[in-house]
N, C-alpha and C positions, 0 to 999 in steps of 0.2 A: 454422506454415503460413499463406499467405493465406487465406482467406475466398473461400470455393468454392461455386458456383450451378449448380445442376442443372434443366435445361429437358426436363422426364421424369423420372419417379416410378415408370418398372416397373421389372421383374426385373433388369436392370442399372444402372441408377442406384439402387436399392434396396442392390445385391451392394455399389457401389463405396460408399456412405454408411457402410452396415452395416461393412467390411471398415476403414474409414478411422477407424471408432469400438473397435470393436474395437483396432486395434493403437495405440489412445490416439496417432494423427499426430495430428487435430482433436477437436474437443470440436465440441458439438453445436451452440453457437450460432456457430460457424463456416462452418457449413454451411445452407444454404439450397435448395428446392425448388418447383415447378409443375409444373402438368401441364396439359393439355388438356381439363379439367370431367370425367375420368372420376373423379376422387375418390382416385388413389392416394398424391396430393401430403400428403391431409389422413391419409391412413393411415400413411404412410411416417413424418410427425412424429409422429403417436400411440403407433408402436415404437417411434423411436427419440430423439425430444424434439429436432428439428432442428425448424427454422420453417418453415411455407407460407407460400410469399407469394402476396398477391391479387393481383399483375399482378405486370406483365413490368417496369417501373420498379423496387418493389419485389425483385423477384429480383434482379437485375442491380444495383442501385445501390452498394451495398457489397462486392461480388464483384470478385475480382481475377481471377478463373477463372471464365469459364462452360464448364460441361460439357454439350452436345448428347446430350440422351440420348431426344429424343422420335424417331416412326417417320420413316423417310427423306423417303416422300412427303409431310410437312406441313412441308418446310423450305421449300419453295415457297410456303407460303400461312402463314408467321411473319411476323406484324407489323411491317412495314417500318422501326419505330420503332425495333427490336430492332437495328439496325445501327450507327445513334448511341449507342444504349445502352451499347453494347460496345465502344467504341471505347476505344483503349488499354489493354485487356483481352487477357488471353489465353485463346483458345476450343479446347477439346477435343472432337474429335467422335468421336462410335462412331457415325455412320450410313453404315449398310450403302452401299457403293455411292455414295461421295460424294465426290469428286475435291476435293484441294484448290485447285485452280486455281475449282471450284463455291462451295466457300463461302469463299473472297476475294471472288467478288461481292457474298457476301448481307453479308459483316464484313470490306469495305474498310478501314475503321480499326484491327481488331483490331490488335497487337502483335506477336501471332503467332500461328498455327493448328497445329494438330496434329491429322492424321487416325490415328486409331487401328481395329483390326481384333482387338476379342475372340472368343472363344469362351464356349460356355451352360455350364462348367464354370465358371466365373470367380462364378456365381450361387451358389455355395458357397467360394469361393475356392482353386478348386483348374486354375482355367482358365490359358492362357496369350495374351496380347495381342500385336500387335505394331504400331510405329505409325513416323509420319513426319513429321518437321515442315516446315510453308513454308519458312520459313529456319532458320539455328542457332540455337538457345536459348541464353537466359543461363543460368546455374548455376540461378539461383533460379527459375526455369522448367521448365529440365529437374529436379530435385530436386521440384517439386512433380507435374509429369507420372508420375515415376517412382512418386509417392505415390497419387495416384489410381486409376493401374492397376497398384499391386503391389497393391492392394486387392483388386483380382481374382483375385490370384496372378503368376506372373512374367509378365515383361513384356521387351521387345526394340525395339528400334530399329533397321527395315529402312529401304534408298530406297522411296518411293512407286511406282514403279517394280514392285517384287515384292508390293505386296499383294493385285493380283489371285491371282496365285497364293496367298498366304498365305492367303485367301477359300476357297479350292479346295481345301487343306488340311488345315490348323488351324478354320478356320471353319466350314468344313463337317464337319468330320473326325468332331465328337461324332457326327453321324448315321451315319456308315459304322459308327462302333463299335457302336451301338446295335443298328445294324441286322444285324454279327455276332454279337450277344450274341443275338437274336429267332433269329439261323437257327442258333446253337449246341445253343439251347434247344429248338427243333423238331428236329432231327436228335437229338437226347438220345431227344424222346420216339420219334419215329420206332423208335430202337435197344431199344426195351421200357419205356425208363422212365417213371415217369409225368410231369406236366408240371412237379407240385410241385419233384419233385426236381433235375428236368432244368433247372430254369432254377435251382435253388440251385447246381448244380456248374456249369453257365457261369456265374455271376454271379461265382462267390468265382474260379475259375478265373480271370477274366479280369480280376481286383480284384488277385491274388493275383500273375499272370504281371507287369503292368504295376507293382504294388511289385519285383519282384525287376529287370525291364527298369531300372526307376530305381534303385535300392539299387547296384546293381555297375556300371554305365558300361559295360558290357561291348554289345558289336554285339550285333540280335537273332539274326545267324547262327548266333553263336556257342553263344549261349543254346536256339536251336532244336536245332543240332545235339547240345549236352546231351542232351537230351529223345529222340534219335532214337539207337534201336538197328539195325546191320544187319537189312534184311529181318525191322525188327521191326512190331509194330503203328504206331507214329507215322508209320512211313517210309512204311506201306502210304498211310496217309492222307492226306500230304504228297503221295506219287506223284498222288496223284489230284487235287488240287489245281493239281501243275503242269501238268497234262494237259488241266485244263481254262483253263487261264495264270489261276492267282489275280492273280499280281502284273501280268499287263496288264490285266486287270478293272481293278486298282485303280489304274494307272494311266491308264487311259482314264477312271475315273472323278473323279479331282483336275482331269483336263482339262478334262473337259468343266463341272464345275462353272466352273475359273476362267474359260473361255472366257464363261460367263454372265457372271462377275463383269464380265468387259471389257464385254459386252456390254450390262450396266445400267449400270456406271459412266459408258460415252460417251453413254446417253441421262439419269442425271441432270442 
């Protein structure tokens, strides 16, 4: 693997470091990291024996890959230096919200860019990415892209084009779960039980439904309708879901998130 440079030390360049040692692609002094003086750069080496570096020369100068992994809002105000630096380099970004036609300006030289769109499961590596590049990749590009964010777990290559939606989705998607797993867990107690329990049976519940959704390939129709007997209890519960349009809930609510995504991505 080339010699890969992480510009950000949190929970995602953490995941993808961690993920990239783990499945032995790189070894540790391949990899390289910074951050922004909050201190995670020197923590991240101290798990996992990758190097900090004290500047942005350092990070970058032996890196054939830098990965963006610091917050969206500080690519504005990165060291102008950082542009020459990177030049004939290829740059991977996870920042939320950041067109690739935006950071062509900040790495006019790069060689090639690639805006990628993870999700917070990828921080255990059970997330799924999806990304797009400025132009086609060489082999030895894509192959190391596909290494960086299998790190996360899988990974896809959409047009740029559908990441706002994929933002609205997948990206946002862990919170929709979460936030059924909270009202599963309150309607349990609601129903008598108490809260201990109530949130052990949604949790394995819905631990439990999502292995079988992946294990058989099968539609979740199909798999719901399993579950439902005539005019039995699931069905009573389902009726009342339709009734109040679960599924246009959820679809007004993918909208409305990527509608944002459009909406921050045309002002970064």
């Amino acid at each position: 693997m080339p010699k890969i440079s992480f510009l950000g030390a949190g929970r995602m360049a953490s995941a993808m470091v961690e993920g990239l040692l783990a499945r032995n692609v790189c070894a540790p002094a391949d990899l390289c990291c910074n951050d922004g003086g909050d201190g995670t750069a020197a923590g991240l080496a101290a798990r996992t024996g990758v190097r900090a570096a004290g500047g942005l020369a350092e990070l970058v100068a032996s890196a054939e890959t830098l990965v963006l992994a610091c917050k969206p809002q500080q690519l504005a105000g990165l060291d102008p230096s950082l542009a020459g630096l990177a030049a004939g380099k290829l740059v991977l970004s996870i920042l939320a919200g950041t067109r690739l036609d935006r950071l062509a300006q900040v790495f006019p030289g790069a060689r090639n860019i690639v805006r990628a769109m993870p999700n917070t499961p990828g921080q255990i590596g059970a997330g799924i990415t999806a990304w797009s590049p400025r132009s086609p990749l060489s082999d030895t590009d894509r192959g190391t892209i596909e290494a960086v964010l299998g790190a996360l777990g899988q990974q896809l290559e959409v047009p740029e084009a559908q990441l706002d939606a994929v933002t609205g989705l997948s990206g946002s998607g862990p919170a929709y779960v979460f936030e059924f797993a909270a009202a599963l867990r309150d309607a349990g107690e609601a129903a008598g039980l108490s809260r201990e329990t109530a949130w052990r049976l949604a949790r394995e519940t819905l631990l439990g439904s999502a292995r079988l959704l992946a294990h058989g390939g099968q539609e979740p129709e199909l798999l719901r309708d399993q579950v439902t007997s005539p005019n039995g209890t699931t069905f009573a519960g389902l009726q009342r879901m339709k009734a109040r349009d679960f599924r246009g809930t959820m679809r007004e609510t993918v909208l409305a998130a990527t509608a944002r995504s459009v909406e921050l991505s045309r002002g970064a």
